[in-house]
N, C-alpha and C positions, 0 to 999 in steps of 0.2 A: 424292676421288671426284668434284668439282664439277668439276676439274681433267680428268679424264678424260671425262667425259661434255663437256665443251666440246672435248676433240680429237676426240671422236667423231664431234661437228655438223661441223665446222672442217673434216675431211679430205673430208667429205660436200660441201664448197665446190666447186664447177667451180676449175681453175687461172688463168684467166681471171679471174673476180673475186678469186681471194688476190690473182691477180697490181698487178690494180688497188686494193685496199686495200692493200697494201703501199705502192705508189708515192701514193698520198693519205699515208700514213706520212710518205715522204720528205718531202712538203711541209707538213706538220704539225710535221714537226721545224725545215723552215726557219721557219715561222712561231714556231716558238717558240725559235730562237734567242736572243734575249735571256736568257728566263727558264734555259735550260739554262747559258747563258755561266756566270750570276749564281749560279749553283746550284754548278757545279765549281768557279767561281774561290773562294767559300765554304770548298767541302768541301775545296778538295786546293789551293789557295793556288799555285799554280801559273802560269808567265805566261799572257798573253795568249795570245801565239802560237800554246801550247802546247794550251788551251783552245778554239781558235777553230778549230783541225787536230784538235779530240776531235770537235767538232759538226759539221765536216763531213765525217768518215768515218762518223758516225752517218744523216746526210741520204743519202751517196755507198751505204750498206750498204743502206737499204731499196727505194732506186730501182733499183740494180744486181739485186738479189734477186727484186725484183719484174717486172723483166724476164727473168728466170731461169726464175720459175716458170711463166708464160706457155711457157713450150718443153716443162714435163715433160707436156702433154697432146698433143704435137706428135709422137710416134715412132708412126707405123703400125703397127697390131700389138701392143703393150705397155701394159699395163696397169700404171698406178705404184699403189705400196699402201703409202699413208704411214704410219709411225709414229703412233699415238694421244694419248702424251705423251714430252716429252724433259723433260730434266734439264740446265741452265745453270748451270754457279758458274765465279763471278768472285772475284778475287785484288783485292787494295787495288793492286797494281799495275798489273791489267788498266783500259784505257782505256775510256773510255764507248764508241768507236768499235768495239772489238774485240766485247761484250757488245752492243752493236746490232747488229751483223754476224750474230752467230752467234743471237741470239732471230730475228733475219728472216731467215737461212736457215732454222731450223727450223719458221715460220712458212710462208713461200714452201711447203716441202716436203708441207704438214697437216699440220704435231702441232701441238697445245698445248703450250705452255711451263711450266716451272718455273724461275724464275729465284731462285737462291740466291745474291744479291748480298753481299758482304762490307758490315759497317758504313761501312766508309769510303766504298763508290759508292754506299749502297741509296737514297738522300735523290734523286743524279741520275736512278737506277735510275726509283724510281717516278715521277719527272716526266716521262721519257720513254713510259713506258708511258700515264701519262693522258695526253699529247698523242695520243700515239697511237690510242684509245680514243676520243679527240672526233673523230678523222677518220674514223671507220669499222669499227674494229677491231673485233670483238666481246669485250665486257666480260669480262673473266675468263676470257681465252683465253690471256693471261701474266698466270700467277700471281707474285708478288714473296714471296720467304720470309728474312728477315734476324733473324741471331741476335744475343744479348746484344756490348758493342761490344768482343769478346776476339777473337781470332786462335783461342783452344782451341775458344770456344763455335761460329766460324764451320764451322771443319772438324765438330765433332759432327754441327752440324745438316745438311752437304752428305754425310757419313755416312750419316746416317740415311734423308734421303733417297734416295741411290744403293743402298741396300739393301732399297728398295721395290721389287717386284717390277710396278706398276703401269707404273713407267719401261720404256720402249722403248728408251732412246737416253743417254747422257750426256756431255757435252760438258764439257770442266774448263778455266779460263785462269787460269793460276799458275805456280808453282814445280814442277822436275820431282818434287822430295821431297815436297809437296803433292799430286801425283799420286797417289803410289805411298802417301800413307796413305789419300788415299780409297779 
């Protein structure tokens, strides 16, 4: 309910200011490049390279986005009528970069977030949301929801959630079998 009543404020935003708290995002995530580095290379042991191309398609997705949403108040004539809350889950595969992408489009767009991070990203998951949050975000505009650290327990709880009728919108990054049980 917290969740909803924050997309409610959220889509009440001018596109103009998402658009500029978003790109304050981008730079909140350069700025916290480090701690994000330190944070995947931890959680997913993964090289460098590989690590350093997650953090910059996280910086690349909310600067991109936020120049994005600056355009949806730009058509003559049309009134956009955002979503209130969406629904995110991410797969132990899905990259931090892809799960940035897709929480700052549905951000850029007005909704509120639900992010149903699998155990394996929820540690980056929620680092990125508090940077984000100290640049301007408003608090509790992505929610983080992570289940016990099982593969059965993750899909229950993105389940359950996708069978909330409060969801507007849901977005999946996984497996196509993983699809088809949510």
């Amino acid at each position: 309910d917290s969740a909803v009543e924050a997309g409610l404020a959220w889509r009440k935003t001018p596109t103009h200011e998402r658009a500029t708290r978003l790109r304050r995002a981008a730079l909140g995530t350069v700025a916290a490049r480090d701690r994000l580095f330190q944070v995947l290379a931890a959680t997913t042991g993964r090289p460098a390279s590989e690590l350093d191309a997650e953090v910059n398609d996280a910086v690349d997705a909310a600067r991109y986005l936020g120049q994005l949403a600056d355009g949806l108040g730009a058509v003559r004539g049309a009134e956009f009528l955002p979503d209130t809350l969406a629904l995110v889950v991410t797969s132990p595969e899905a990259p931090l970069g892809r799960a940035a992408e897709a929480v700052a489009a549905v951000l850029a767009a007005g909704s509120a977030v639900m992010l149903v991070a699998h155990p394996a990203v929820a540690r980056v998951a929620a680092v990125l949301i508090e940077e984000w949050e100290a640049t301007g975000l408003p608090a509790g505009l992505v929610r983080l929801a992570v289940a016990e650290a099982t593969d059965e327990a993750h899909s229950q709880l993105a389940a359950e959630f996708a069978a909330d009728e409060r969801f507007d919108r849901a977005l999946f990054f996984g497996t196509s079998a993983g699809a088809r049980a949510l």
